[in-house]
C-alpha positions as CSV (number, residue, x, y, z in Angstrom):
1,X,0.0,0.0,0.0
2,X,1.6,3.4,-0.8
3,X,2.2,5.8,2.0
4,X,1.8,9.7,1.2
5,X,5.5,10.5,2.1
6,X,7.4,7.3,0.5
7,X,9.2,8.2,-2.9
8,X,8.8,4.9,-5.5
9,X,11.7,4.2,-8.6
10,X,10.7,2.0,-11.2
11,X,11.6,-1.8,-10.9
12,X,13.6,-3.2,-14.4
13,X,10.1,-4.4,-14.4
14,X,8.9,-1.0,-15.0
15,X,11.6,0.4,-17.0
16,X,11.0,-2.1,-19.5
17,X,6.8,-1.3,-19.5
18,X,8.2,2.3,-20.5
19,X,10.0,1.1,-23.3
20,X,7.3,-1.5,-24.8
21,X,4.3,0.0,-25.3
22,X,2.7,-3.5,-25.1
23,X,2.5,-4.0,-21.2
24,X,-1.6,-4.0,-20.8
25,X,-1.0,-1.6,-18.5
26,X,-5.0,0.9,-18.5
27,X,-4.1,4.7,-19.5
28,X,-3.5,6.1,-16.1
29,X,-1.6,3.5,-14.7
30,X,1.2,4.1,-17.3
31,X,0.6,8.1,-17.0
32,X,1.9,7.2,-13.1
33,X,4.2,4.9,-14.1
34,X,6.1,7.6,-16.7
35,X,6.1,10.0,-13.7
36,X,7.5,7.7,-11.0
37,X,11.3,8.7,-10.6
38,X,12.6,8.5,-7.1
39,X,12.1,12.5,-6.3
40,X,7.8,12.8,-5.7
41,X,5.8,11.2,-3.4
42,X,2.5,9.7,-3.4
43,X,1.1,13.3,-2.9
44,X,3.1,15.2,-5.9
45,X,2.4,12.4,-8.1
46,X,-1.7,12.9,-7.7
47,X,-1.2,16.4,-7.9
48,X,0.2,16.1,-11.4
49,X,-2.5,13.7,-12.4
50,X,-5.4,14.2,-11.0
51,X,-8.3,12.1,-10.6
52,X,-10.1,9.7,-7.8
53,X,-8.4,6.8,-8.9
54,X,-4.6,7.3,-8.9
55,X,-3.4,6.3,-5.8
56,X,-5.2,3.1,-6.8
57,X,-3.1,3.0,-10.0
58,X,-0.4,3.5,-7.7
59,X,-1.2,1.1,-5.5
60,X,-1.6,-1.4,-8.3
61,X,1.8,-0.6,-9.7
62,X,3.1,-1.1,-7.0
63,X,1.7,-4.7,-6.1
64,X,2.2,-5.6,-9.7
65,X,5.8,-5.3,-9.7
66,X,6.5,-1.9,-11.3
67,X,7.5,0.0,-9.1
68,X,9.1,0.0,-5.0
69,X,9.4,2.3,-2.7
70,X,12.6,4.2,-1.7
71,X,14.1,2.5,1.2
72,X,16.4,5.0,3.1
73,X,19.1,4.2,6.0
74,X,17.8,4.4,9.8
75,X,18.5,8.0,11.0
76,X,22.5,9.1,12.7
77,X,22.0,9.1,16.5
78,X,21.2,13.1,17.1
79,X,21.2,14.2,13.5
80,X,17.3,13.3,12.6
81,X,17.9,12.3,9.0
82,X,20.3,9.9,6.9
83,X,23.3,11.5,5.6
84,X,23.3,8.7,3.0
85,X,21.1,8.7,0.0
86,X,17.3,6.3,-0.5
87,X,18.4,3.9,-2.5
88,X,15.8,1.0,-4.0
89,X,15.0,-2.0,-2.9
90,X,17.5,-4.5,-4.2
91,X,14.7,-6.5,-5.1
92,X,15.4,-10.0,-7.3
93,X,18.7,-11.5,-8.2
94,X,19.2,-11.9,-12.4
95,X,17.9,-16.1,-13.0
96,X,20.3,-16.3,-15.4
97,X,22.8,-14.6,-18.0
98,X,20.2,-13.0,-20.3
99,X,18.4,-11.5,-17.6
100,X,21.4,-10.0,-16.1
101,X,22.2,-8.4,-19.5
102,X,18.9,-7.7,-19.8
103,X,18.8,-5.6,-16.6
104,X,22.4,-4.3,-17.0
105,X,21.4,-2.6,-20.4
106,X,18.2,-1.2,-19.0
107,X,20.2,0.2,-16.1
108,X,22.4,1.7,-18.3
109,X,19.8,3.0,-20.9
110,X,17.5,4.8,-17.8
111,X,21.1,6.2,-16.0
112,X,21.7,7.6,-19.2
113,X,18.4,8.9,-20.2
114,X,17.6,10.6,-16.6
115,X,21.2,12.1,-16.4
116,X,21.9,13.3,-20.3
117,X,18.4,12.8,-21.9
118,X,18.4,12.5,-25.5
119,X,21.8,13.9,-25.8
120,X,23.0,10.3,-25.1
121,X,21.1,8.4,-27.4
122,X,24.3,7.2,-29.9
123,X,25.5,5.5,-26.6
124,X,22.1,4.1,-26.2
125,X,21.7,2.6,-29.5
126,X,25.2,0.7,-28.5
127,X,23.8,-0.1,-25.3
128,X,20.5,-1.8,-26.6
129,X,22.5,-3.3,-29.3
130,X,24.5,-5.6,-26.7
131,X,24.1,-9.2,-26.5
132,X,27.0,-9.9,-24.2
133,X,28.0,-9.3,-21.1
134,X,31.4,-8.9,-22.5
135,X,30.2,-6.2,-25.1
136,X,28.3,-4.4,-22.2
137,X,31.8,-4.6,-20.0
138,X,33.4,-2.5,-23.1
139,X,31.1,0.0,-22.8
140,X,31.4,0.4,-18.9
141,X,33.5,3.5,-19.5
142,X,31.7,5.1,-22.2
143,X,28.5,4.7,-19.8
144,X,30.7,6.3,-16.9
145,X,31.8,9.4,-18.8
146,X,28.6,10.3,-20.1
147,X,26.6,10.2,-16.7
148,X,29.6,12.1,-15.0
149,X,29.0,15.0,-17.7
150,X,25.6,15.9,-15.4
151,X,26.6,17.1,-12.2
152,X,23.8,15.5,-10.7
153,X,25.4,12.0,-12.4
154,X,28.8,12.7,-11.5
155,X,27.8,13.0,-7.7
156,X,25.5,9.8,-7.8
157,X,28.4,7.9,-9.5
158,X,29.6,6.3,-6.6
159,X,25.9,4.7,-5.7
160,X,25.7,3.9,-10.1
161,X,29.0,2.5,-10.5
162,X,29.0,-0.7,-8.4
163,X,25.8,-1.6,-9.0
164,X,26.4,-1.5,-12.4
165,X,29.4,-3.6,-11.8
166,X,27.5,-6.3,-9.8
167,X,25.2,-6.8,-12.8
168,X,28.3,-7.2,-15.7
169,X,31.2,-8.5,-13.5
């Protein structure tokens, strides 16, 4: 059940029902799940879409699989917050090698879309066009480079980098 403060991030689940078109998901459950990124709660989400019925499209995006919610580190003693970043739910390991590159190339597809936008696309295309791991791995840098060129990127490299890792090590 979504909770008015919590901040949700798409699953790989979701990321890849943002790329195909052909998820079944109804109108307004994709119109949430395009707006889901990590930085709005439950509360700025329904305020960009309104209607009755949108924290039920949340709701049901979330118990589908599409998106979690942010999970963030139990408060310093005496300091009231985290000084570390949310970060989501690790959620399920890769079954096998083609689901690893499978969510290794839409890991680095969304990093590089959120961070450069469009701007990025040529390493995109090389990114979608990988069937290895090994072809992923020789674009590691590349990927690196580009998402450090936003400042915002640059500063979250050191959360994007080893989970990137995990997925083509």
């Amino acid at each position: 059940m979504s909770d008015t403060g919590t901040l949700y991030v798409k699953t790989p689940k979701g990321i890849e029902a943002v790329g195909q078109r052909n998820q079944g998901l109804p109108a307004r459950a994709r119109q949430m799940l395009l707006l889901v990124d990590g930085k709005r709660d439950l509360e700025a989400l329904t305020a960009m879409l309104p209607g009755d019925r949108m924290k039920e499209a949340l709701d049901q995006l979330l118990a589908d699989g599409y998106i979690t919610p942010l999970k963030s580190d139990p408060p310093k003693a005496g300091l009231g917050f985290s000084l570390r970043r949310a970060v989501p739910d690790e959620g399920p390991k890769p079954k096998d090698d083609n689901e690893r590159i499978e969510l290794a190339r839409n890991f680095m597809v969304n990093t590089t879309r959120t961070f450069i936008g469009y701007t990025g696309e040529p390493l995109i295309q090389k990114v979608e066009a990988c069937q290895t791991i090994s072809e992923l791995q020789s674009l590691f840098d590349d990927w690196r480079e580009t998402v450090k060129a936003n400042p915002e990127g640059s500063q979250r490299m050191s959360e994007l980098e080893p989970r990137l890792a995990a997925l083509i090590s």
